[in-house]
TORTI-15304 format. One line per field, with one value per residue (C-alpha): residue number from 1; residue in three letters; y, z negated, x negated. Coordinates in nm, 2 decimals. Example, Ala and Ser with C-alpha at 12.3 -4.5 7.8 and 13.67 -1.06 7.14 Angstrom:
k <- c(1; 2)
r <- c(ALA; SER)
north <- c(-0.45; -0.11)
up <- c(-0.78; -0.71)
east <- c(-1.23; -1.37)
This chain:
k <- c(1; 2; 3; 4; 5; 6; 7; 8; 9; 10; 11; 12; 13; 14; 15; 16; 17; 18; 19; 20; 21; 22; 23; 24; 25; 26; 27; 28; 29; 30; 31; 32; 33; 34; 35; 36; 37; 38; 39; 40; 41; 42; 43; 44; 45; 46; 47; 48; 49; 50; 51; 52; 53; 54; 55; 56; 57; 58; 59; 60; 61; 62; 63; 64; 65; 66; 67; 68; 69; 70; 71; 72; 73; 74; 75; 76; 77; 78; 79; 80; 81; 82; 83; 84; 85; 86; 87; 88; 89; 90; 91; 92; 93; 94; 95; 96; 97; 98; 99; 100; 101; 102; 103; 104; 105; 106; 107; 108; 109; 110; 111; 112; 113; 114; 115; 116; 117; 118; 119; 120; 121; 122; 123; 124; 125; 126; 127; 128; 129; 130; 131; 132; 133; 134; 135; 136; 137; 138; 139; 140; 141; 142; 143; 144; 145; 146; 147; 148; 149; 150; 151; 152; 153; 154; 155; 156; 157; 158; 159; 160; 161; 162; 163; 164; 165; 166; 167; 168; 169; 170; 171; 172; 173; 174; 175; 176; 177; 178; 179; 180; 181; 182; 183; 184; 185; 186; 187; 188; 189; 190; 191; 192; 193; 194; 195; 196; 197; 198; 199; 200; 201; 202; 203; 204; 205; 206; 207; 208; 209; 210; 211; 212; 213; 214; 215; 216; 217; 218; 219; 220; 221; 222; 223; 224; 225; 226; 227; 228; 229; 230; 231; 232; 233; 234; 235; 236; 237; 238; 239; 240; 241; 242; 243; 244; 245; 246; 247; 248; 249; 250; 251; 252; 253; 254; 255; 256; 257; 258; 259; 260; 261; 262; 263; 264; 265; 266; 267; 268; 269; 270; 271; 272; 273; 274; 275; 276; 277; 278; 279; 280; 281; 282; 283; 284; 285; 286; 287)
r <- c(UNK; UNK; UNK; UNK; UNK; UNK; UNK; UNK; UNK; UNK; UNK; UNK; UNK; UNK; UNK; UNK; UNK; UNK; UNK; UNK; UNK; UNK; UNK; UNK; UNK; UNK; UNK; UNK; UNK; UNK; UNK; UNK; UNK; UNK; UNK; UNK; UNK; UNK; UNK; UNK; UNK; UNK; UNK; UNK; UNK; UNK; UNK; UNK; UNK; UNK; UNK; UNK; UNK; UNK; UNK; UNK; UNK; UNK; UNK; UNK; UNK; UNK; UNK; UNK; UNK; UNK; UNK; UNK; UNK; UNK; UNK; UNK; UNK; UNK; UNK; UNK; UNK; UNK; UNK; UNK; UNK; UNK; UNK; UNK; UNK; UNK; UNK; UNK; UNK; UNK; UNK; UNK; UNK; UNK; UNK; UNK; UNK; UNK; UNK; UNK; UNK; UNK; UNK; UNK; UNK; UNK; UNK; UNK; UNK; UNK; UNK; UNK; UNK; UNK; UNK; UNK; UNK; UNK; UNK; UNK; UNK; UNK; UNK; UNK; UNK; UNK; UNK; UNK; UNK; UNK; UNK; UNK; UNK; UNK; UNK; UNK; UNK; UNK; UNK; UNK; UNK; UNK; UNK; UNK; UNK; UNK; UNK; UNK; UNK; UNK; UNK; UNK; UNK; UNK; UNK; UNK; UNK; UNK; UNK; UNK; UNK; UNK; UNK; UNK; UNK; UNK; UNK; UNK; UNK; UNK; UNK; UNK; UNK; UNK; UNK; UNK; UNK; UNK; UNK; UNK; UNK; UNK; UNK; UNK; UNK; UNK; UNK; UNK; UNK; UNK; UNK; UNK; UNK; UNK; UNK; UNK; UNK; UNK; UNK; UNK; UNK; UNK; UNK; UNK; UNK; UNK; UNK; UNK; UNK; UNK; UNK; UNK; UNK; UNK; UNK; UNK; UNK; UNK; UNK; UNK; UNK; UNK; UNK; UNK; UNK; UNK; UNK; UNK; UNK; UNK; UNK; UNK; UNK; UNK; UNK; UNK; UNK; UNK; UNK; UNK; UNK; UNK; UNK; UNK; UNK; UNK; UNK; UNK; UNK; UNK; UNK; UNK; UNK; UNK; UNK; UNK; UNK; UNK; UNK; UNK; UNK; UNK; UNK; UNK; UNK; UNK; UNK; UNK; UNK; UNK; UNK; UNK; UNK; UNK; UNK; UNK; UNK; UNK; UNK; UNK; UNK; UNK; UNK; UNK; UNK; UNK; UNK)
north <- c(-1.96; -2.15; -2.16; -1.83; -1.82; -1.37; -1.31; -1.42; -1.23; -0.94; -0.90; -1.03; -0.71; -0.51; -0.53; -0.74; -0.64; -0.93; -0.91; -1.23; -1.44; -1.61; -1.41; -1.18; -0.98; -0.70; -0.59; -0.62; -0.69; -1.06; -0.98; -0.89; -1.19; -1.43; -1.30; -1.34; -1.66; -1.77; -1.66; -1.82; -2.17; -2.13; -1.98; -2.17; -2.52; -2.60; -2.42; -2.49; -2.16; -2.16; -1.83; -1.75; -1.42; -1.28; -1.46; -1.49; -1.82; -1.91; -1.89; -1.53; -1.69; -1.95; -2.17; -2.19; -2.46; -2.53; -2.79; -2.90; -3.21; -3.04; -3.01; -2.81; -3.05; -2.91; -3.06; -2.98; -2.63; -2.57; -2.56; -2.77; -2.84; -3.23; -3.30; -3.62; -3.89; -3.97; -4.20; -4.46; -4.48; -4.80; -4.64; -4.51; -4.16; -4.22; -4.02; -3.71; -3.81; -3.58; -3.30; -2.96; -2.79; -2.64; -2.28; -2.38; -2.42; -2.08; -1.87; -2.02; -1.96; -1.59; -1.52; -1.64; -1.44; -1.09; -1.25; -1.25; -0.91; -0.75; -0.89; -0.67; -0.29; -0.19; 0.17; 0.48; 0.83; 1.11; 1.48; 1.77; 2.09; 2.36; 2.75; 2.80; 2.71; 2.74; 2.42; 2.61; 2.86; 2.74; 2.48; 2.19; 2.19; 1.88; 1.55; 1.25; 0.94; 0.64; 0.28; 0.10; -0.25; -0.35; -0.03; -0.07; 0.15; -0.03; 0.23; 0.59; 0.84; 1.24; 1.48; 1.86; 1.98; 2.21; 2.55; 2.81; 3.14; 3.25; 3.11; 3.36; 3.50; 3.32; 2.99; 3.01; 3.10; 2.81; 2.52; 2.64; 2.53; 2.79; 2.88; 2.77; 2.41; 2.35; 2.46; 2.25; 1.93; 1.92; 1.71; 1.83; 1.79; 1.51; 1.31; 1.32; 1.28; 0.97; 0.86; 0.91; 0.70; 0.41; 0.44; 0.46; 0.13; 0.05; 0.10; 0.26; 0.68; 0.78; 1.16; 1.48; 1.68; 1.47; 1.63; 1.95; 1.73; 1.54; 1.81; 1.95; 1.61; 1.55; 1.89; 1.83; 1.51; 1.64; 1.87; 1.65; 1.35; 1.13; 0.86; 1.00; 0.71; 0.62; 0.45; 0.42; 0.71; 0.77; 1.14; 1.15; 1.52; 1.35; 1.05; 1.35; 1.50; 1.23; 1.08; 1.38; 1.67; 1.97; 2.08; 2.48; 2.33; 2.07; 2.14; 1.88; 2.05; 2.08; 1.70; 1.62; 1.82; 1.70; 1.32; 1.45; 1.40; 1.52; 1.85; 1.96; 1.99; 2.02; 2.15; 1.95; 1.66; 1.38; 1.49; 1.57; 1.19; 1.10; 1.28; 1.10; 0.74; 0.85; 1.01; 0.67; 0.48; 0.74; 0.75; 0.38; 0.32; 0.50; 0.36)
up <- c(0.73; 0.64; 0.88; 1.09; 1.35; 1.32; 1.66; 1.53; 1.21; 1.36; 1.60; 1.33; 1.13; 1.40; 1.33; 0.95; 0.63; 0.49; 0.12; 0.04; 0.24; 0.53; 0.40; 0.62; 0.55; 0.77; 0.92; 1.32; 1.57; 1.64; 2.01; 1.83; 1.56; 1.85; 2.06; 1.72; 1.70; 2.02; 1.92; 1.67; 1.77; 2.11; 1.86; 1.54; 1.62; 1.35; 1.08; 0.98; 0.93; 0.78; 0.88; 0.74; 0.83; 0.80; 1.00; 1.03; 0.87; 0.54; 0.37; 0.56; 0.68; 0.85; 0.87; 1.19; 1.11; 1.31; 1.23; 0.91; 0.72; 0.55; 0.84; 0.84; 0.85; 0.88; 0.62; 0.66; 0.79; 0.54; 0.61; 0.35; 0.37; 0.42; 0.18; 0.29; 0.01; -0.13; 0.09; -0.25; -0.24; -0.21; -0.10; 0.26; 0.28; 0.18; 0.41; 0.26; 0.11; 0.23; 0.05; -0.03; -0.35; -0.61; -0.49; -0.14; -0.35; -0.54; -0.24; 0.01; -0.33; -0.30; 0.00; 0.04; -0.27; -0.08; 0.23; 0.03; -0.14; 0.24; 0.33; 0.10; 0.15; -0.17; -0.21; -0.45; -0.38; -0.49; -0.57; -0.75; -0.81; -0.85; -0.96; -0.56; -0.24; -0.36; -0.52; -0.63; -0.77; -0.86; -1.07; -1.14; -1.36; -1.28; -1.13; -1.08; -0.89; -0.79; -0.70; -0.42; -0.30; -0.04; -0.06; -0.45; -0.71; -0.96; -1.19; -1.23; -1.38; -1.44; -1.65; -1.68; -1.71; -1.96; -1.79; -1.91; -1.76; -1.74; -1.45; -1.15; -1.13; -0.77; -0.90; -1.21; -0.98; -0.71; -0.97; -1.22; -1.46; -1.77; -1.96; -2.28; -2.12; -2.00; -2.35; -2.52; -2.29; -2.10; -2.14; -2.10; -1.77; -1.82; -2.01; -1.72; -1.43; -1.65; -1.64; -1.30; -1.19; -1.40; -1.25; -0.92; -0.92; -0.61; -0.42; -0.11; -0.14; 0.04; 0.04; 0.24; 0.37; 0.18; 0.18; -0.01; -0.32; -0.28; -0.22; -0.57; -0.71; -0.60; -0.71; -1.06; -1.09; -1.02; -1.29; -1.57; -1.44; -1.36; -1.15; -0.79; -0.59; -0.29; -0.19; 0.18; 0.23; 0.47; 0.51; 0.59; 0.72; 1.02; 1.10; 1.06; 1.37; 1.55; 1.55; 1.48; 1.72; 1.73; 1.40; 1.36; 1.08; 0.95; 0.58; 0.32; 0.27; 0.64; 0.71; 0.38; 0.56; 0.93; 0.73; 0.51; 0.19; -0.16; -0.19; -0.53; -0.78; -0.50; -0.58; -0.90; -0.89; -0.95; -0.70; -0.44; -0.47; -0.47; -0.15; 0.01; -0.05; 0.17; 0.39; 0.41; 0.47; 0.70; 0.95; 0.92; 1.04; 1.39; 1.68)
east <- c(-3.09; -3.44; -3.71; -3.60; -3.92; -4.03; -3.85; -3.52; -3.53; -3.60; -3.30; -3.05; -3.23; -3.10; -2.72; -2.73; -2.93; -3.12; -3.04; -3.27; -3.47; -3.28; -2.95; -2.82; -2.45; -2.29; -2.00; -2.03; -1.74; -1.67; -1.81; -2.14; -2.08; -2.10; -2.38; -2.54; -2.45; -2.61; -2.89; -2.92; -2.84; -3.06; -3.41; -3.37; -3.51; -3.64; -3.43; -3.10; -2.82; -2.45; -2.26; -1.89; -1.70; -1.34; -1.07; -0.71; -0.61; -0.51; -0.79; -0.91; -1.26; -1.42; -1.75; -2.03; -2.31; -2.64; -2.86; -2.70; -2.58; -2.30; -1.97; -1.62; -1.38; -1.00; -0.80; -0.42; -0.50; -0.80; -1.14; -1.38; -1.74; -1.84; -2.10; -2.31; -2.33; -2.69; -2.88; -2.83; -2.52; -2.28; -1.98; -1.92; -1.77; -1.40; -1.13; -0.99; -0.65; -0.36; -0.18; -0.26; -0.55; -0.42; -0.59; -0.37; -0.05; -0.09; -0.16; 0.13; 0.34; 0.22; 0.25; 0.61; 0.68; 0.51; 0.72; 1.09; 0.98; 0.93; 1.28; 1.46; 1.53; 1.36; 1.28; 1.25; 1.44; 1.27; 1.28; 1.11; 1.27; 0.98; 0.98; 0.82; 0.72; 0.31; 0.22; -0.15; 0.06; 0.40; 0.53; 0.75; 1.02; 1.23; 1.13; 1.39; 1.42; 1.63; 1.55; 1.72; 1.75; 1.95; 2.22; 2.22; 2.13; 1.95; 1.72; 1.74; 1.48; 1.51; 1.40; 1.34; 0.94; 0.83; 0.72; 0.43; 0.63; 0.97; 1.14; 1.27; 1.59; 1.62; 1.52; 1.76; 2.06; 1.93; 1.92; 2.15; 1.80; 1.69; 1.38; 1.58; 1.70; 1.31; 1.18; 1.41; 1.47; 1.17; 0.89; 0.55; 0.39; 0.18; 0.43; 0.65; 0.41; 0.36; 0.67; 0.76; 0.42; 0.50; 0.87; 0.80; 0.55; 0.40; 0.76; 0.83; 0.90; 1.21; 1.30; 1.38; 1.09; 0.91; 0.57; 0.68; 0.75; 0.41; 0.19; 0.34; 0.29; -0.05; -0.15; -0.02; -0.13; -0.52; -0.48; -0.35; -0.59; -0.28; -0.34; -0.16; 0.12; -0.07; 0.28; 0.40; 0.70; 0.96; 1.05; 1.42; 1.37; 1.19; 1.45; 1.71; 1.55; 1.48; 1.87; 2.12; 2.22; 2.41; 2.34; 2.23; 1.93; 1.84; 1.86; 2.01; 2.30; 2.35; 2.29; 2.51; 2.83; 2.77; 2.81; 3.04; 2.87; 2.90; 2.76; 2.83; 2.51; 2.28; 1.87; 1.92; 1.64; 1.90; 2.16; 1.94; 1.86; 2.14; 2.29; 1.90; 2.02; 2.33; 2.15; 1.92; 2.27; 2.43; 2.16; 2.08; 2.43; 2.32; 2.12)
């Protein structure tokens, strides 16, 4: 704004911070925004004020002027600015010619590429095998996951972690995993944290009780300064509960028997995702 009489200017302080003179930004609700507004158009005779905030159109904001010589003007759905010609000038203001700008162009070209990409069933399995249940205390030895789109398989991932102690008895006899197999096949943490991020993308995470393997993954990830997936995830544990009954628990291998899955190689990171993209189908089949 220019020309903002003292009165004005100080109950647009009240909910915006002036940054320059006559420039006010903030972040108010658009019931606030228009009793702003009003304000403004009933105090500012003299003056002349532009506002533009956050919208839902195609270009995400729109234009309010008061007292000025520049107008919106909607052009095919897009808001523009009419610029008046110098008072010199021969030529009378020629109509905009239709069609749409080049930025237009690019961002309906991206967003029907973000719509098609929503369309499809595109997600990662996951699973980490682990010497516990502590994630501050224990650690992960194998990490593995599968990429989906529409009921296809089209990228896989696995591989056994390096471990600083021997691995328990329990955990050995669970997995079927050795100190000699992670010594010699297994990458070093980091490495494979690395790995898996870079896999996984900006994907979808699909797996079973889901926030056992992430909390081991987020822990692991603070302490090698890896960059954690802030990805959206689906925890088949809890659509398990919400659709199936009569089961005595709802453990993996429980689920994988009551839809008569594969249950061979289970608490191996690979299979395990494996028997969670046919879970994913199995209770996607059921209302």
């Amino acid at each position: 704004m220019n020309d903002c009489p003292p009165r004005l200017r100080g109950d647009l302080s009240k909910w915006l911070c002036e940054i320059n003179t006559g420039v006010y930004v903030g972040q108010v609700s658009s019931r606030v925004r228009e009793a702003l507004w009003e304000r403004v158009c009933q105090n500012l005779h003299n003056g002349r004020a532009t506002m533009v905030y956050t919208t839902n159109n195609e270009q995400s904001m729109s234009f309010r002027v008061h007292n000025t010589s520049w107008t919106p003007v909607d052009f095919d759905g897009i808001t523009l600015m009419r610029r008046p010609l110098p008072q010199n000038s021969q030529s009378a203001q020629e109509e905009l010619k239709p069609g749409f700008s080049k930025a237009a162009k690019r961002q309906f070209a991206q967003r029907a590429h973000t719509a098609n990409r929503k369309n499809r069933d595109l997600f990662v399995a996951i699973d980490v095998e682990t010497t516990g249940l502590k994630p501050e205390e224990d650690q992960i030895i194998e990490v593995a996951a599968i990429r989906v789109e529409n009921g296809a398989q089209t990228e896989t991932f696995s591989c056994l972690v390096q471990c600083d102690r021997p691995l328990p008895d329990t955990i050995i006899k669970l997995t079927g995993i050795t100190d000699q197999q992670l010594q010699e096949q297994g990458l070093p943490l980091q490495e494979a944290l690395r790995k898996l991020v870079q896999f996984v993308g900006k994907d979808r995470l699909m797996g079973f009780n889901l926030g056992f393997d992430m909390q081991f993954l987020r822990v692991a990830c603070e302490r090698c300064d890896v960059p954690f997936p802030a990805n959206r995830c689906t925890d088949l544990l809890a659509v398990a509960r919400r659709k199936v009954f009569g089961v005595p628990n709802y453990k993996l291998a429980t689920l994988a028997r009551y839809f008569n899955l594969p249950q061979d190689g289970l608490h191996r990171a690979q299979n395990d995702c494996e028997r969670i993209v046919q879970l994913y189908a199995k209770l996607n089949e059921m209302p």
